[in-house]
N, C-alpha and C positions, 0 to 999 in steps of 0.2 A: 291419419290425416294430419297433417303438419299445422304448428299453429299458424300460420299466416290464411292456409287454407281453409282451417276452419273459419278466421274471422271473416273473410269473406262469405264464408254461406252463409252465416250468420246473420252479415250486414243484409245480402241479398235476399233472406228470411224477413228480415223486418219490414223492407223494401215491398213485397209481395203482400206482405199483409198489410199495410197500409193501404196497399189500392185494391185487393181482394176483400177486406172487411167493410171497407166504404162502399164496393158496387153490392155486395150480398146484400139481401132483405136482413132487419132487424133482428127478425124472431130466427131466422138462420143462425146468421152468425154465432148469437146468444148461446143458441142450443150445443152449436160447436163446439163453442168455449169451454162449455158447462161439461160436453162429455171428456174434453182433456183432462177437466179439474178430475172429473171421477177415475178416469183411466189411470191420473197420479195419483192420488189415494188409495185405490189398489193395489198398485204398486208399489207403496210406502216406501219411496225411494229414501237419501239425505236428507230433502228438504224438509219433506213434507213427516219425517220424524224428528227433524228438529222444530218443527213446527208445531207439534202435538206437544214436547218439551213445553217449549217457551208458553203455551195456553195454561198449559197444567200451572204451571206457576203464578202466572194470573191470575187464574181462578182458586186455587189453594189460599193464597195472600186476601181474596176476596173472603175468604170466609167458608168456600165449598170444599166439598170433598168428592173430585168428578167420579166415576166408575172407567173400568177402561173402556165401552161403549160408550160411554159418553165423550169421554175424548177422543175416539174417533170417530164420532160422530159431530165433534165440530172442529174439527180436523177437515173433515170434509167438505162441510159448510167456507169452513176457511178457505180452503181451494177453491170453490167456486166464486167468492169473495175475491177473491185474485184475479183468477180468469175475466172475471166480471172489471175489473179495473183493465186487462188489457185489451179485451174487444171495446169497452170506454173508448182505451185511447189510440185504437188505432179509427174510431170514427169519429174523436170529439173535433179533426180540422172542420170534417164538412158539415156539422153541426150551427146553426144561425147563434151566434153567440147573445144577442139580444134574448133570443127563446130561451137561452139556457139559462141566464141571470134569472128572466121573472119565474124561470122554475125550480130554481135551488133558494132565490131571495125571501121567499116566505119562509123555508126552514132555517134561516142563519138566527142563533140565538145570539145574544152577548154583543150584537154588533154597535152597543153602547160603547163599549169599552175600548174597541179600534177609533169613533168617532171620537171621546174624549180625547183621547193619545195624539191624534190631528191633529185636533182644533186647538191643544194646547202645544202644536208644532215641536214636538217632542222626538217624531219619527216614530218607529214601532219596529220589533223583532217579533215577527210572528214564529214560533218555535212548534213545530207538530209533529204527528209520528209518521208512517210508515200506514196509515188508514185509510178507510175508504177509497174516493177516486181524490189524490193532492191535485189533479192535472184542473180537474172540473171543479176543484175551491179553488184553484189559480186563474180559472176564466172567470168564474163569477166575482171574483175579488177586481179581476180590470174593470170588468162594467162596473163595477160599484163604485171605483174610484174617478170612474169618467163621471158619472151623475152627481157626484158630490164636487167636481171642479178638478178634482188633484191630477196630478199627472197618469194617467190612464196604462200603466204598467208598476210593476213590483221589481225586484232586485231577489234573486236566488241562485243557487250555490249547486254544481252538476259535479258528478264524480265523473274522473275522465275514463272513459269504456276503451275499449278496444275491440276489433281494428280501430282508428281513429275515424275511419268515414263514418262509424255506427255512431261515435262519440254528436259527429257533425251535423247526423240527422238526426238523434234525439234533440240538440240545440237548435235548431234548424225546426224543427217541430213545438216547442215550446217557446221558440221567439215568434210563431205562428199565430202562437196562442195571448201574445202580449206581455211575455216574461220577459225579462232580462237577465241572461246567462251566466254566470260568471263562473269560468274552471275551477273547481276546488285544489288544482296542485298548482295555481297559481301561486300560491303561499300570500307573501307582504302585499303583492298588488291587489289581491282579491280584498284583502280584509283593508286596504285600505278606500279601497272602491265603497264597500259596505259602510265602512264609515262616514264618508262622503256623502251617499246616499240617505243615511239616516240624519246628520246635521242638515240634511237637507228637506226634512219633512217628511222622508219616502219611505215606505215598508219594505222591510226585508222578510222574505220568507226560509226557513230552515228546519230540513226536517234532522231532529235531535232522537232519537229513538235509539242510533247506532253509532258508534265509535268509528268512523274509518282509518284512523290512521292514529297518530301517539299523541295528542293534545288534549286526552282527555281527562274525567277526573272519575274517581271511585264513587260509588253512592250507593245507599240501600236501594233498591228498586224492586218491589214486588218481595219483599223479603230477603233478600241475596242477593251481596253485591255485585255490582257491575259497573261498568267502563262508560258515562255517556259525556259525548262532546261538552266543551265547554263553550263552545264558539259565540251561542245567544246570550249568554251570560256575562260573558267577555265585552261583546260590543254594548251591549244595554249599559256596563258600569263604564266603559269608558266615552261613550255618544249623550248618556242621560236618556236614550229610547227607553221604552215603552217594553217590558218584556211579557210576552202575553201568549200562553198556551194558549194552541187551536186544536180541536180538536173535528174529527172527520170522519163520518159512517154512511154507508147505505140504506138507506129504505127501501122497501118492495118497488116501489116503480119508482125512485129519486135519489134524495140525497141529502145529510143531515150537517150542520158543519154550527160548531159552536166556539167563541171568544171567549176565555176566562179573563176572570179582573187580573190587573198587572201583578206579576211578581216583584217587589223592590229587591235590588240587589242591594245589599246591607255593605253602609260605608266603612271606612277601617282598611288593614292590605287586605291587597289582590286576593289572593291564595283562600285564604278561608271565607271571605265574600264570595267569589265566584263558586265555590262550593258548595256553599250553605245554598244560593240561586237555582244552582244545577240541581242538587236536593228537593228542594221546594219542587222544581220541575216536574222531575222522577216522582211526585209524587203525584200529582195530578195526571199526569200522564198513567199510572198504575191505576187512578179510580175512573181516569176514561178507555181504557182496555178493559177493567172487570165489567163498564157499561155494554160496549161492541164488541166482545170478543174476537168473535168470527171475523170482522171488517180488519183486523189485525194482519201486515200483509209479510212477516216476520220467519223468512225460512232460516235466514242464518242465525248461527249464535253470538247473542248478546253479553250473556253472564256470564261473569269472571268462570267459573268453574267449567263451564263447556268450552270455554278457546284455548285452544292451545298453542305454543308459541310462535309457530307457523302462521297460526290465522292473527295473531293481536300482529305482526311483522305486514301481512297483506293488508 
């Protein structure tokens, strides 16, 4: 199948499931989902061994020492944890977005600390991983900012997919939802948008968990280093925002999403500031993975020592 051809079935895949997961019953779809997550565990294709990897080392750094049944057994976890995030989001359009606020708003901890970061017009870098459902802490995050006055949308950063129609409807899907899009290979225009954006009192959301491209920076992370974005770190030192891991898990029937206090990115140069931040980062981010493992939605490879030059180049 040729690449153009494929990205078409692709796009026309996601297309289908969109309006196929919306008309299913709930507990349908779910179960659906759930037997995909099994059938690829099974199968323990790339991902879902790179996946076992990247847990292991979580939990290792955490202090455990897993069994190999144990890491495939939340290995598996983890994949339905996935699957779970994508039948989410192929229903959270038709979803009453008011419903879904008052029922994720009682589990938001920390929402201290986004309110300070406001109300001292600072703007804010919310910085997260790769967890839980981000789609469903990006809806409950609009309503929360419509209730407190603010402008009733966030500012975030989309990697460009391909074919590009797919690109159009995942943005097309998230502007749905109240986001505001911006292409990641926009390069100057995007980070100058986000800066705009945060001199302006607004939140930026950014998931930092993975390196896409060559602006990153080394850090220990979970024990062994790796490559994570600078991007949050970057704009907090130069906007004066607010840089503040989020963090995002599931519950049995919901959804958990926590605010840590700000990171200061420490004055002095660029270079060893923005690192030392990024650091701090990596490191919170490693004690809220060792908390949700499984909600960890992490197929590819992150750490230095699994990419190879191939993958750090893509």
């Amino acid at each position: 199948m040729s690449g153009e051809l494929a990205g078409r079935v692709t796009d026309l895949g996601y297309a289908l499931g969109w309006r196929a997961v919306r008309a299913a019953p709930p507990g349908l779809a779910a179960g659906v989902f759930r037997a995909g997550a099994d059938l690829a565990a099974r199968r323990d294709g790339p991902g879902p061994r790179q996946l076992r990897a990247n847990l292991a080392r979580v939990l290792r750094h955490a202090g455990a020492e897993p069994t190999d049944a144990e890491l495939a057994a939340l290995t598996a976890d983890g994949l339905r944890s996935y699957a779970r995030y994508w039948c989410e989001a192929f229903r959270l359009p038709a979803m009453d977005p008011v419903a879904l606020h008052d029922a994720v708003d009682p589990t938001v901890l920390g929402v201290e600390h986004l309110e300070r970061a406001l109300a001292g017009g600072r703007g804010v870098v919310a910085a997260l991983t790769h967890s839980g459902n981000w789609d469903v802490a990006g809806a409950w995050l609009v309503r929360a900012l419509h209730r407190r006055g603010e402008p009733a949308t966030f500012v975030t950063v989309a990697e460009r997919l391909r074919p590009e129609s797919l690109y159009r409807r995942f943005v097309a899907y998230r502007e749905s939802l109240g986001f505001e899009v911006l292409a990641a290979d926009a390069g100057a225009r995007t980070v100058a948008t986000l800066a705009a954006r945060l001199r302006a009192n607004r939140v930026v959301c950014l998931v930092a968990d993975r390196e896409l491209g060559a602006g990153g920076v080394e850090v220990d992370f979970c024990g062994e280093p790796a490559r994570l974005p600078t991007g949050p770190a970057q704009l907090a030192r130069h906007t004066g925002a607010a840089l503040l891991p989020f963090a995002g898990w599931f519950t049995p029937g919901g959804w958990g999403l926590r605010f840590h206090p700000p990171i200061e990115v420490p004055a002095g140069p660029a270079g060893p500031a923005v690192r030392a931040a990024t650091q701090e980062l990596a490191d919170v981010f490693a004690a809220d993975l060792a908390a949700h493992p499984a909600d960890w939605h992490m197929l590819q490879p992150i750490w230095t020592v699994d990419r190879t030059p191939i993958e750090v180049a893509r």
